[in-house]
GUDO-284338 format. One record per residue: residue number from 1; chain; x, y, z of N, C-alpha, C, CB in turn. Coordinates in steps of 0.05 Angstrom, whole numbers. Glycine has a CB too. Example, Ala and Ser with C-alpha at 12.3 -4.5 7.8 and 13.67 -1.06 7.14 Angstrom:
BEGIN
<n: 1, chain: A, n.east: 264, n.north: -114, n.up: 156, ca.east: 246, ca.north: -90, ca.up: 156, c.east: 264, c.north: -66, c.up: 156, cb.east: 226, cb.north: -89, cb.up: 181>
<n: 2, chain: A, n.east: 257, n.north: -45, n.up: 142, ca.east: 273, ca.north: -21, ca.up: 143, c.east: 258, c.north: 1, c.up: 157, cb.east: 282, cb.north: -12, cb.up: 114>
END
This chain:
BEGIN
<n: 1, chain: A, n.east: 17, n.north: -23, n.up: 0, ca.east: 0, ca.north: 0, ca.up: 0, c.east: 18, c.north: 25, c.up: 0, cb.east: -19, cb.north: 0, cb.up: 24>
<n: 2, chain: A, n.east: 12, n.north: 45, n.up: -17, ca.east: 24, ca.north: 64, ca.up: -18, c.east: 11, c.north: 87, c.up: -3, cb.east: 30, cb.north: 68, cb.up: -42>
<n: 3, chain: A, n.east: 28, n.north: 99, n.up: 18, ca.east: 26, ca.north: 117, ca.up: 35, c.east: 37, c.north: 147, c.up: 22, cb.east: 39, cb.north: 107, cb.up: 58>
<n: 4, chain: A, n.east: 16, n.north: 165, n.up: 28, ca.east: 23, ca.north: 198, ca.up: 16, c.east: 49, c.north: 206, c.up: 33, cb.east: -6, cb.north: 224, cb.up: 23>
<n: 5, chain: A, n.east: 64, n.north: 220, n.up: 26, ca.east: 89, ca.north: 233, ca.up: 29, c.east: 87, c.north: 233, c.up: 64, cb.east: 92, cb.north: 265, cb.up: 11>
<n: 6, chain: A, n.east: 70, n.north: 263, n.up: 66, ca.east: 66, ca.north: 263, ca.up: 98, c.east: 69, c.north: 246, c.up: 112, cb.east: 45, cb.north: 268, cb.up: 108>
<n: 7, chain: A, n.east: 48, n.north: 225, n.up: 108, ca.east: 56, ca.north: 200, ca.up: 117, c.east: 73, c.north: 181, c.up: 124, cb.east: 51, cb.north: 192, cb.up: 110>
<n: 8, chain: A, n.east: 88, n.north: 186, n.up: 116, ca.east: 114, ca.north: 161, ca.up: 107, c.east: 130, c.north: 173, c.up: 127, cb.east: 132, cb.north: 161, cb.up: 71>
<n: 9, chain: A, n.east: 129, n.north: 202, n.up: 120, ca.east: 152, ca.north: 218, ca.up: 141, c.east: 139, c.north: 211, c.up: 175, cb.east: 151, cb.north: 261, cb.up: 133>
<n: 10, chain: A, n.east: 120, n.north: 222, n.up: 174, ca.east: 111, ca.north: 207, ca.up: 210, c.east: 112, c.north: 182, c.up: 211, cb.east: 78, cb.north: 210, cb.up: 223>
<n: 11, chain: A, n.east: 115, n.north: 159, n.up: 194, ca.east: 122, ca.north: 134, ca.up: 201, c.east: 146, c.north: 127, c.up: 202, cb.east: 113, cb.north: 120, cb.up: 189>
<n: 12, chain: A, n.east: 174, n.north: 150, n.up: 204, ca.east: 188, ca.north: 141, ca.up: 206, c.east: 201, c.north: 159, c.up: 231, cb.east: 195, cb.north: 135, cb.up: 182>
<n: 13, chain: A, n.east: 176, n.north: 181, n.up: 239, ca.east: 190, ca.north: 190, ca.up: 256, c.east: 179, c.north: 178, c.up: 286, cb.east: 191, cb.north: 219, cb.up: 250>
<n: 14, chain: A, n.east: 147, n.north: 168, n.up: 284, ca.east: 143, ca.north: 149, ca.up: 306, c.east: 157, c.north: 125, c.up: 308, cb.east: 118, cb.north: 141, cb.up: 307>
<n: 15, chain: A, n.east: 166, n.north: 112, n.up: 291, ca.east: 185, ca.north: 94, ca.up: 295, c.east: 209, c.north: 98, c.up: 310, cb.east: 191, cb.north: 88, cb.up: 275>
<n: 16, chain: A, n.east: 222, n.north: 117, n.up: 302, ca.east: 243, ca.north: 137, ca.up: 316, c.east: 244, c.north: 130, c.up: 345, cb.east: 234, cb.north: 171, cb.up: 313>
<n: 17, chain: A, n.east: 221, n.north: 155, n.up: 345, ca.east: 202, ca.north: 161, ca.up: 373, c.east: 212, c.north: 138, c.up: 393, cb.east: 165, cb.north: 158, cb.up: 368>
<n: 18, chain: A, n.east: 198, n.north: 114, n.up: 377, ca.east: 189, ca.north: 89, ca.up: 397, c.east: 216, c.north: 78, c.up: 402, cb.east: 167, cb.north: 64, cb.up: 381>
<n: 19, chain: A, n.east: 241, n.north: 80, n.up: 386, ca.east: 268, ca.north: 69, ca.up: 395, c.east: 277, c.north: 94, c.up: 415, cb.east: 292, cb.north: 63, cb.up: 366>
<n: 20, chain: A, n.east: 268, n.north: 119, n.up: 415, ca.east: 281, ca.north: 136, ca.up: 433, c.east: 264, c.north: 132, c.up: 468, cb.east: 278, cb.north: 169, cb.up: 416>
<n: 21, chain: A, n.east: 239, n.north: 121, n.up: 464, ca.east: 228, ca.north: 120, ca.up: 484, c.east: 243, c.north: 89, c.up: 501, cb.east: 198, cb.north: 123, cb.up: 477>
<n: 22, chain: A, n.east: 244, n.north: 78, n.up: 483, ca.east: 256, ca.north: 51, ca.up: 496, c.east: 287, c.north: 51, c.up: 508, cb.east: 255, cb.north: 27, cb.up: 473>
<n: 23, chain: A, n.east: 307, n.north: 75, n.up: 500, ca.east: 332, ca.north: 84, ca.up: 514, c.east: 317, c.north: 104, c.up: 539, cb.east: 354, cb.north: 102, cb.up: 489>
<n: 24, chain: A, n.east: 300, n.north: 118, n.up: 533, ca.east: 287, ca.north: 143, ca.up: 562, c.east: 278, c.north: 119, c.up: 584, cb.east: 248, cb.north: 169, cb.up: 551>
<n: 25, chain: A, n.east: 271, n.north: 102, n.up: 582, ca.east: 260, ca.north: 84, ca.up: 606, c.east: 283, c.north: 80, c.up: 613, cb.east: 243, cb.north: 58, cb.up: 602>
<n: 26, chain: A, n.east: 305, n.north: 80, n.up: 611, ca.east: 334, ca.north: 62, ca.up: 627, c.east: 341, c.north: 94, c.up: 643, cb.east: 370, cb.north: 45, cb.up: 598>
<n: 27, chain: A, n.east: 334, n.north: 114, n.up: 639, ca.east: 346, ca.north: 140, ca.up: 653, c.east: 320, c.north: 155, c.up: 654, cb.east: 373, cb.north: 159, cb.up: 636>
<n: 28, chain: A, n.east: 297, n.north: 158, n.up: 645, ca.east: 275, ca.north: 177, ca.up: 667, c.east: 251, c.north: 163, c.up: 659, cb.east: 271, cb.north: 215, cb.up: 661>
<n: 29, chain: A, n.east: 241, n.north: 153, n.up: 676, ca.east: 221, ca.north: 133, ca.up: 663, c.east: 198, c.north: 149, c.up: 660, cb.east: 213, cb.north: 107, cb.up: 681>
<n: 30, chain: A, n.east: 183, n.north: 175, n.up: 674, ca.east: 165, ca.north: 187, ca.up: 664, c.east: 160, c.north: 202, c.up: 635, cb.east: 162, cb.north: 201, cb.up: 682>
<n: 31, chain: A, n.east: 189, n.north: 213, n.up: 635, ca.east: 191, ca.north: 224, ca.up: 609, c.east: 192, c.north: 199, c.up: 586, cb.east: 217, cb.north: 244, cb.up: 608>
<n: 32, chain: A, n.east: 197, n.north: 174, n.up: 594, ca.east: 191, ca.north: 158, ca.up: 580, c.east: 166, c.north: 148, c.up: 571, cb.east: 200, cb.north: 146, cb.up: 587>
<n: 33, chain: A, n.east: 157, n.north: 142, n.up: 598, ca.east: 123, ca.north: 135, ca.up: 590, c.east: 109, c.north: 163, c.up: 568, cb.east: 99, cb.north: 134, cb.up: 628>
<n: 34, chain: A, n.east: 116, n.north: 194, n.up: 586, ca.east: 101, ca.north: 207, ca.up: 568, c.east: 108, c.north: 206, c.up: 534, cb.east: 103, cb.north: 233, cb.up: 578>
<n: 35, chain: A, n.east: 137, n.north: 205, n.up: 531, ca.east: 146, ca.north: 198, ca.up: 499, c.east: 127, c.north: 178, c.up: 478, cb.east: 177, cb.north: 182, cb.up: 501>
<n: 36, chain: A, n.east: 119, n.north: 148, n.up: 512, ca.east: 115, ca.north: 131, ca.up: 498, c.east: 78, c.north: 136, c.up: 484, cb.east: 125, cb.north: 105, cb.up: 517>
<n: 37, chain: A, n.east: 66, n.north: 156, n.up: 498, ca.east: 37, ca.north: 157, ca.up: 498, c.east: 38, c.north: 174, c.up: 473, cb.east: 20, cb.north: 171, cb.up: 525>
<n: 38, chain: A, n.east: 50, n.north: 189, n.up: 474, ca.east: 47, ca.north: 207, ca.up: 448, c.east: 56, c.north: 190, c.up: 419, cb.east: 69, cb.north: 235, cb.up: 452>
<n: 39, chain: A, n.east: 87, n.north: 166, n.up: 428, ca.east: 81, ca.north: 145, ca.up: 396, c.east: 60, c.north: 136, c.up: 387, cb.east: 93, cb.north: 119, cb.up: 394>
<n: 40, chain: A, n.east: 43, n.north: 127, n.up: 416, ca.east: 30, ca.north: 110, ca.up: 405, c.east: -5, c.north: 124, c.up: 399, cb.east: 33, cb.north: 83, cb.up: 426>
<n: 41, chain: A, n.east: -3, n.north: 151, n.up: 402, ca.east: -19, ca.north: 165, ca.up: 386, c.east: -11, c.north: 170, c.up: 374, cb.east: -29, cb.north: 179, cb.up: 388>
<n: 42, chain: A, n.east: 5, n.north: 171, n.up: 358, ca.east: 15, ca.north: 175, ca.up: 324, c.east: 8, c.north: 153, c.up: 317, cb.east: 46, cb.north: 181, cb.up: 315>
<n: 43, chain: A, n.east: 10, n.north: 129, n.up: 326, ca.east: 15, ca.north: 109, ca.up: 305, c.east: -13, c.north: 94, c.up: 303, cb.east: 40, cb.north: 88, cb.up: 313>
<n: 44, chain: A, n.east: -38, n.north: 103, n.up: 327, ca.east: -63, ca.north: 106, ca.up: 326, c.east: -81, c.north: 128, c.up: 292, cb.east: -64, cb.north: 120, cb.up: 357>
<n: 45, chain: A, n.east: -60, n.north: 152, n.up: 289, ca.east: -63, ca.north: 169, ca.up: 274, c.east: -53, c.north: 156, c.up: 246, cb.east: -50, cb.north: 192, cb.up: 285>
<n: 46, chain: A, n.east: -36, n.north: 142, n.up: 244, ca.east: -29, ca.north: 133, ca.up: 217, c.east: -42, c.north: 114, c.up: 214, cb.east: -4, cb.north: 127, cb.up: 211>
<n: 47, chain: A, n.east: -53, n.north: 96, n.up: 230, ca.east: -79, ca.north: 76, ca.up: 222, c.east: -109, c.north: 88, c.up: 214, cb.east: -84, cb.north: 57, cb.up: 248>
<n: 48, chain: A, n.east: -106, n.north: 117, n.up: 222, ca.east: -135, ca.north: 132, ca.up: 212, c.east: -126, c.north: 140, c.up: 187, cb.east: -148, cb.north: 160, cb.up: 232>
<n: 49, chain: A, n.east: -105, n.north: 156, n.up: 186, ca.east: -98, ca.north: 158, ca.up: 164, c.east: -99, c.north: 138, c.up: 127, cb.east: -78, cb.north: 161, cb.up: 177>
<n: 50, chain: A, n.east: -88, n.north: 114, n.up: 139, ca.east: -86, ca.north: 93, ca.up: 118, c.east: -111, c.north: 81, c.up: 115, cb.east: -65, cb.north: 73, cb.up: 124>
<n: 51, chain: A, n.east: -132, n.north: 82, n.up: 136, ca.east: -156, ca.north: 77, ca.up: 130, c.east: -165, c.north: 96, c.up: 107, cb.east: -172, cb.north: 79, cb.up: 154>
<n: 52, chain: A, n.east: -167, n.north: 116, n.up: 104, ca.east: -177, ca.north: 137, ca.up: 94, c.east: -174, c.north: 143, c.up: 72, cb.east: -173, cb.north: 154, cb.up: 104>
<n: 53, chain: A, n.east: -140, n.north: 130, n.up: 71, ca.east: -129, ca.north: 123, ca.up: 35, c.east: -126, c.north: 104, c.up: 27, cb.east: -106, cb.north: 130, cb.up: 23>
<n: 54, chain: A, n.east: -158, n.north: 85, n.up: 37, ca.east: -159, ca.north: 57, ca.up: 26, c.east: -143, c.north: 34, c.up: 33, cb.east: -155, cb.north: 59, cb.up: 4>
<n: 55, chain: A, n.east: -126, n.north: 37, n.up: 57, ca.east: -118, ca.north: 16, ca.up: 66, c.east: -122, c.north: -13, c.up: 77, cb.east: -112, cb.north: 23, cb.up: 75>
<n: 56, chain: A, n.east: -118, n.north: -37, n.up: 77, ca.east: -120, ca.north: -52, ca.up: 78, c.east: -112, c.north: -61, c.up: 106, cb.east: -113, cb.north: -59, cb.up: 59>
<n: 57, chain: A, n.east: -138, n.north: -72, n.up: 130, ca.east: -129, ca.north: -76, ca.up: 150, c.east: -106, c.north: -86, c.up: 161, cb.east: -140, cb.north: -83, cb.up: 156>
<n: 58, chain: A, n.east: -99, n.north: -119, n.up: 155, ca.east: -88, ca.north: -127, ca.up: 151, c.east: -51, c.north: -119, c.up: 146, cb.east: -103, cb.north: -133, cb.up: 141>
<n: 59, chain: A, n.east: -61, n.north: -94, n.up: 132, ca.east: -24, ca.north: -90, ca.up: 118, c.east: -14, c.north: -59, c.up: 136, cb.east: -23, cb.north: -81, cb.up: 67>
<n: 60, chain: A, n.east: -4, n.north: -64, n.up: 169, ca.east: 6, ca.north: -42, ca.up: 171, c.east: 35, c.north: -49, c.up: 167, cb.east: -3, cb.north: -29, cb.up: 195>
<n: 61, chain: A, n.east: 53, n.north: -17, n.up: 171, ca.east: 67, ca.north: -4, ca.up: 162, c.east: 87, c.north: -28, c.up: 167, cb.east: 69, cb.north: 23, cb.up: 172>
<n: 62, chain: A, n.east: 111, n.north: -23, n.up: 151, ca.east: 127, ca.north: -52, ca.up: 154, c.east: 145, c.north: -40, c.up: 179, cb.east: 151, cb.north: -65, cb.up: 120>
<n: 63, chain: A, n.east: 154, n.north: -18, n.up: 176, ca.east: 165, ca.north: -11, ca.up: 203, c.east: 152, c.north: -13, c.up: 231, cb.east: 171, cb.north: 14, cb.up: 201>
<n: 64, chain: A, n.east: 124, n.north: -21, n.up: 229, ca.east: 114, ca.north: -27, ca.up: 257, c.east: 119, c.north: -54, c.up: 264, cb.east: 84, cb.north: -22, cb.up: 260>
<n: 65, chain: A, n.east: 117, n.north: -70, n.up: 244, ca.east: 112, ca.north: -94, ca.up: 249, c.east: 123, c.north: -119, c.up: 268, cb.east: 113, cb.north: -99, cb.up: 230>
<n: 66, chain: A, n.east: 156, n.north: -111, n.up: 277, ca.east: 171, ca.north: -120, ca.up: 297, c.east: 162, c.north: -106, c.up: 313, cb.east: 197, cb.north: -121, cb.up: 296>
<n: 67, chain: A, n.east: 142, n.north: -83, n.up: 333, ca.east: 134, ca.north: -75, ca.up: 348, c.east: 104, c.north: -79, c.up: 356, cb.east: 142, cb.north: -57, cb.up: 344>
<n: 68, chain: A, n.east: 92, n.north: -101, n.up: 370, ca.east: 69, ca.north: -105, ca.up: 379, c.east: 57, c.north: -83, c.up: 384, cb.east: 68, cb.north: -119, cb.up: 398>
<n: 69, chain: A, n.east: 59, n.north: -60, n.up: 403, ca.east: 49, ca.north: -37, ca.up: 419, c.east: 41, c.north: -19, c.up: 390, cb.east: 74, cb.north: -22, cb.up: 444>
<n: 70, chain: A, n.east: 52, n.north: -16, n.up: 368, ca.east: 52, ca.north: 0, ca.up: 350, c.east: 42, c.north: -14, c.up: 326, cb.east: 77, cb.north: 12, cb.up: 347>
<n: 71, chain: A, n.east: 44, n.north: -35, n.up: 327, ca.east: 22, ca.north: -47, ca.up: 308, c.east: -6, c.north: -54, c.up: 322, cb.east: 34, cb.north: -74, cb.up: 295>
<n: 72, chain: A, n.east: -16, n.north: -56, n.up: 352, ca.east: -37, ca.north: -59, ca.up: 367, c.east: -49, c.north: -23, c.up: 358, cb.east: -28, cb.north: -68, cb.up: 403>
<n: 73, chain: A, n.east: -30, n.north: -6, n.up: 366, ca.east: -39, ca.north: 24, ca.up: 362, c.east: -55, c.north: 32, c.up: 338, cb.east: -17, cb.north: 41, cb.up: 362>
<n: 74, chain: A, n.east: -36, n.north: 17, n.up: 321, ca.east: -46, ca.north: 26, ca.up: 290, c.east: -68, c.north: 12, c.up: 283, cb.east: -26, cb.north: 20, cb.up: 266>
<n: 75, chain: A, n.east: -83, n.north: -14, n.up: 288, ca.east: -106, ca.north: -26, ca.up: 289, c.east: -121, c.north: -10, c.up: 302, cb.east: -106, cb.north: -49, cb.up: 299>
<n: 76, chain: A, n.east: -125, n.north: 0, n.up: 325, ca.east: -142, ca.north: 15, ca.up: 333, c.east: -146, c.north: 40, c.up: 319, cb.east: -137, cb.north: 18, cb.up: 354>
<n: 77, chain: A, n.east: -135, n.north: 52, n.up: 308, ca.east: -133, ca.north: 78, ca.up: 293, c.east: -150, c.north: 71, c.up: 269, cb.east: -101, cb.north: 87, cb.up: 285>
<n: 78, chain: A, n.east: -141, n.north: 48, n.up: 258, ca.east: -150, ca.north: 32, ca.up: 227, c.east: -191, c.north: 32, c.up: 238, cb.east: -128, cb.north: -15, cb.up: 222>
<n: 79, chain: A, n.east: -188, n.north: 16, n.up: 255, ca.east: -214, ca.north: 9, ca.up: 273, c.east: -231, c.north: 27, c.up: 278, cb.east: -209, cb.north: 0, cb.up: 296>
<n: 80, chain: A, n.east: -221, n.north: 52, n.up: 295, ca.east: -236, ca.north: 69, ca.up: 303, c.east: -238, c.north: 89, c.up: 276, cb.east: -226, cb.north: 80, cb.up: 329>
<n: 81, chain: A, n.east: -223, n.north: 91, n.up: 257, ca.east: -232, ca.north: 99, ca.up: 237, c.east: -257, c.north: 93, c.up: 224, cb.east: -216, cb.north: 95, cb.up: 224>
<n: 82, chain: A, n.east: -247, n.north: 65, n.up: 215, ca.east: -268, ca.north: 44, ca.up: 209, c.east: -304, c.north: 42, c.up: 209, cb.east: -261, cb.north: 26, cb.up: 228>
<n: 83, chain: A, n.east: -295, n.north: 49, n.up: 237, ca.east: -329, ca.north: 46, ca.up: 257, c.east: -345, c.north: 79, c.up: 255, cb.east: -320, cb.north: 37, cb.up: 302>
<n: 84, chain: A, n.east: -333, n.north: 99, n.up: 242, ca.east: -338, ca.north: 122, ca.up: 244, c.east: -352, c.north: 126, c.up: 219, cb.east: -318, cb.north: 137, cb.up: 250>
END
C-alpha cells in the first residue's frame, strides 16, 4: 500500500520516537512513558490515516511490524476509523 508523502515521514519518525522512548526508560522513566503515549498516538493516527487512503487492515506499516504496541496502536486507529 502506498502511503502519501506526509505519511511516510511520521512513520518514520514514530518509529524513531518508539526506539528513543525505549533508551528514556533506562534514565527517566516518566519522560519515558510520556514519549511513549504520544508514539502510540501517532501510530493510532497513521492507522486513521491509511484507512482513509484505502488501506488494507491487515497491511500495517512494515516498520511497525517487529513492534506489537505500534502495530496494536495502528489497528485501533485503522478500527476506530473504520467504525466512524
Amino acid at each position: 500500500m502506498e502511503i502519501i508523502a506526509p505519511l511516510r515521514r511520521l512513520d518514520v519518525l514514530v518509529s524513531y520516537e518508539y526506539a528513543s522512548a525505549k533508551l528514556l526508560e533506562i534514565f527517566d522513566r516518566d519522560l519515558a512513558l510520556e514519549q511513549m503515549r504520544e508514539v502510540l498516538h501517532c501510530a493510532r493516527e497513521i492507522g486513521m490515516g491509511d484507512f482513509l487512503s484505502g488501506g488494507v487492515r491487515d497491511d500495517s506499516p512494515l516498520m511497525f511490524r517487529d513492534e506489537p504496541l505500534l502495530v496494536r496502536a495502528w489497528h485501533e486507529g485503522w478500527d476506530d476509523q473504520c467504525l466512524m
